[in-house]
N, C-alpha and C positions, 0 to 999 in steps of 0.2 A: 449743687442746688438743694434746697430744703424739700423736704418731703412734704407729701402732702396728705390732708388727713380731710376724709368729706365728714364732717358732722352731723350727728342728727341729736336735736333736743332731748333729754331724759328726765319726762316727769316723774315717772315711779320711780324709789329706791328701794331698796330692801333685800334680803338675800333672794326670795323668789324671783323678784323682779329681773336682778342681775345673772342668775341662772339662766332664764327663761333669753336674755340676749346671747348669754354666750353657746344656747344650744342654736341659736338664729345667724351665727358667723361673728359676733359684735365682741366689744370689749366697752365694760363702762369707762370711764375717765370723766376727772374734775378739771376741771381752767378757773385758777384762783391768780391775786398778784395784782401790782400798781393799784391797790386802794380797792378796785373794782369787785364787786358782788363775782361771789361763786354760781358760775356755771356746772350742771348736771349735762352730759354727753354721752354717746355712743359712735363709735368708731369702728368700722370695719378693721376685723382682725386680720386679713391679708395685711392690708397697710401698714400695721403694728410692727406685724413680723419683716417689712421691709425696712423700715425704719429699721430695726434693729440687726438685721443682717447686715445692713451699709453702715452702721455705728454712726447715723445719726440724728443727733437729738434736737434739734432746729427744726421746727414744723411750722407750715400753713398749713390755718384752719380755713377751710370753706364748708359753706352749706350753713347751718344754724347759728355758728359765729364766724367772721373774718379776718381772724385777728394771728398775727404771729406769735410764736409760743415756743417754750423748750420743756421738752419731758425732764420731767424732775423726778422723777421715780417710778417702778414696775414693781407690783406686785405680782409674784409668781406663784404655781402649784408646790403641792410638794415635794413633787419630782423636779422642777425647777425647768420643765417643757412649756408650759403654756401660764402668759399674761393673763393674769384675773384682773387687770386694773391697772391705771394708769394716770398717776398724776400730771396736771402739765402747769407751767408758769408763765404769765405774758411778758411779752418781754416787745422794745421797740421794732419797728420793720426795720431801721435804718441803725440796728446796733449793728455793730464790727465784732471781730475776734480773732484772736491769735490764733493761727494753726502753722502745721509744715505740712507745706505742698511737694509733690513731686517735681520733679522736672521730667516731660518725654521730649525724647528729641526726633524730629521729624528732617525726610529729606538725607539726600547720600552726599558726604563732605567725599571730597578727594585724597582724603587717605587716612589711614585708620585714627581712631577716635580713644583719644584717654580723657576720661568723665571724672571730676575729680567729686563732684557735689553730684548727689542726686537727690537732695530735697531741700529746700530750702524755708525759713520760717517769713509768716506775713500779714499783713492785718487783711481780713477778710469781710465781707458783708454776711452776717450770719445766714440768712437769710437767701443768699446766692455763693455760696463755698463755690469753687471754682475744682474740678476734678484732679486738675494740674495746670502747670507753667510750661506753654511751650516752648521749644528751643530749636529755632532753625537752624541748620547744618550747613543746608544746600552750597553756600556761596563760599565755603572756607576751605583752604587750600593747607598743605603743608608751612607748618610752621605757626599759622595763627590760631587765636584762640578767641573762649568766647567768653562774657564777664556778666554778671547777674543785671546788668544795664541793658543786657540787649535783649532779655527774653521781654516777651512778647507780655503784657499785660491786662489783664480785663477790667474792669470796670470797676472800680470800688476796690482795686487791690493794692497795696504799696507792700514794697518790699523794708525789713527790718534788718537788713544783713548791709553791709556796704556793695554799694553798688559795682566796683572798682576788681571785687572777689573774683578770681576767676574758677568758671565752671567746669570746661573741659578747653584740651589741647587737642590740637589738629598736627596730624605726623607725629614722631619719635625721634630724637637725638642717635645718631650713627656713632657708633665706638670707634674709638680709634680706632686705626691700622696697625697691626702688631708692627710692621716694618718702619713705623713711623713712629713706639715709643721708642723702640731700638736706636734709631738715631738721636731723639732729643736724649734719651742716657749718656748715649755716647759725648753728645755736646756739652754736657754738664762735666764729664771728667777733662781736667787738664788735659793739654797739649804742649807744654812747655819741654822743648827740647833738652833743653839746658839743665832740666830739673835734675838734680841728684838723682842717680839711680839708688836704688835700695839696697844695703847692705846686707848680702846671702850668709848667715852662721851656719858654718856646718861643724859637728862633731864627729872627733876622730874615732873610728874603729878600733877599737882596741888590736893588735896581733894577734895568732894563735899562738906564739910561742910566751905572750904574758897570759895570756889566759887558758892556756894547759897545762893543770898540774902535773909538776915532777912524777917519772916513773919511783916506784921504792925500790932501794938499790939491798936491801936488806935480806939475807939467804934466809929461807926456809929454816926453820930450829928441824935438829936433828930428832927433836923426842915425836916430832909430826912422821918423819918418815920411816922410824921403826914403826910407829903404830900402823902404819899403810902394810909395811912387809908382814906383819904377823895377819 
């Protein structure tokens, strides 16, 4: 929903003047746009800062004008805490706009819930933003699912995505059974009796008698064992 902003006329301008509101709760603002003469305003600065908490910039005006509007600019303090000023633009009651909405989803499905999209883009009435897309659960069971055609829509809203998208699944896909890939493995390897068996190569061990070198059959030199006797 567009905010809303009570008006009050502002004949005085000037820096005292606009002091002298913002120590009274007020914030001055202009409403210029479509051709039409500039309007002088004051605006409760609660309002301001609500607008600007909820980030949005879509306003009705009531009280001194009745006109739909979009803040086009904030002037702020030095510190960048508090709105000196506030431009705003006229804009039609009945313009649209692009935003992305949430999806909530309301109501308990029978069994657990995989959310594939949680927001979705869509042309909006600027003027009535819509907080979210609801999304009923209640009646979905294992296995089915739910597609951006079935949320539930408000007034003045069309979806930009394909209707067809699906949003979330109901249940989870179950793993196979380990005992069950084992089989299909096993069905995929042949079974042909007949088939050649494999040819086993083995290699031979060599002996110990090729592979021990000869004892040396060679005596001792005699000049080794006088050295030992002395």
């Amino acid at each position: 929903m567009a905010e809303l902003f009570q008006t009050e006329a502002r004949e005085l301008t000037g820096s005292a003047n606009t002091r002298r509101l913002r120590r009274a709760g007020k914030v001055p603002a202009i409403l210029y746009g479509q051709g039409k003469e500039v309007v002088h305003l004051s605006i409760p600065e609660s309002q301001v800062n609500s607008a600007i908490r909820k980030n949005q910039p879509y306003i009705q005006l009531e009280g001194a004008v009745a006109e739909s509007a979009q803040i086009q600019e904030l002037q702020w303090d030095a510190l960048g805490t508090t709105v000196l000023h506030v431009d705003l633009t006229r804009m039609d009651s009945d313009a649209t706009v692009e935003v992305d909405l949430s999806i909530r989803l309301v109501g308990d499905a029978q069994d657990s819930i995989n959310q594939v999209f949680r927001t979705t883009a869509a042309v909006v009435p600027a003027m009535d933003i819509p907080d979210s897309l609801i999304a009923d659960i209640s009646a979905l069971a294992s296995g089915d699912s739910l597609h951006l055609g079935d949320l539930e829509l408000p007034a003045g809203v069309s979806l930009l995505s394909d209707p067809a998208t699906v949003v979330l699944t109901c249940g989870g896909v179950a793993a196979p059974v380990k005992e069950q890939v084992a089989d299909e493995v096993a069905t995929e390897q042949p079974s042909d009796e007949n088939a050649p068996a494999e040819e086993v190569v083995t290699e031979e061990t060599p002996s110990e008698e090729a592979t021990t070198e000869p004892e040396s059959s060679e005596p001792e030199s005699s000049e080794e064992e006088s050295s030992e006797e002395e």
